[in-house]
C-alpha positions, 0 to 999 in steps of 0.5 A: 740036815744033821744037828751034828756040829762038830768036825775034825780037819785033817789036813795031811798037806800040813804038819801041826795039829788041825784047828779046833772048831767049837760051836758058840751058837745056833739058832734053828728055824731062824728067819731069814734074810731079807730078800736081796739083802745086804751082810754087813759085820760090825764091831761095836766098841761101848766104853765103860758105862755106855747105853749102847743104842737107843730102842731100835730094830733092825730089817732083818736078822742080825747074829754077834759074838761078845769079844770083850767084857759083857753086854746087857741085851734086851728084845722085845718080850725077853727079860733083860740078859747079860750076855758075856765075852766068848757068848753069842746072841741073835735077834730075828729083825723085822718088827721086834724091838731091841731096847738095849746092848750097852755096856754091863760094865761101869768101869771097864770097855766091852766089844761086840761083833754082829753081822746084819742082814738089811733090807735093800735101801734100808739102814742097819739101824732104824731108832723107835720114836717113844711114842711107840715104844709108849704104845707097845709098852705091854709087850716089853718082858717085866723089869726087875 
């Protein structure tokens, strides 16, 4: 497969100019879905100041976009990062914990938008009970 990704579209049915397609993301060798999984898009909306989601994990691989403001993310064995508007992120689901995706901002909304693949009968979302995260403690990246 070609890591080529760029692409021009004519279409000679319509006048105008063609769209522009620009790669925000790829994710090679990335896990894959669930077997007979669900895609689910989300918008999450975090108003100024908020956590986000307590410690969680997903069943399967999950990809978002930042549309508005910043977030802060965090999975398990990465150092905490600010992804910003127009940035994607992704994480592989299954066993890794994600600590965090709240606001960056204390005075001001951000946005994200993530598309999941669950486990059939399994939620999007599964929170991490502390006494795990106490337990796994070692594998989080060291906090500044």
């Amino acid at each position: 497969m070609s890591t080529d990704h760029n692409h021009h579209l004519d279409n000679p049915d319509k006048s105008g100019p063609p769209p522009k397609l620009d790669v925000v993301a790829t994710v090679p060798g990335a896990p894959p879905a669930p077997a007979g999984a669900e895609a689910m898009t989300i918008l999450v909306t975090l108003p100024p100041n908020s956590p986000g989601a307590p410690p969680h994990r997903h069943s399967g691989p999950a990809f978002g976009y930042v549309i508005k403001g910043a977030i802060d993310f965090e999975l398990e064995g990465d150092p905490v990062r600010v992804v910003r508007a127009g940035e994607a992120f992704w994480e592989p689901g299954g066993d890794v914990i994600h600590y965090q995706d709240g606001n960056h901002f204390a005075d001001e909304e951000s946005a994200f938008v993530v598309t999941m693949f669950c486990a059939p009968g399994q939620p999007m979302l599964t929170v991490v009970e502390p006494e795990e995260l106490e337990a796994r403690r070692d594998r989080r990246a060291p906090r500044a």
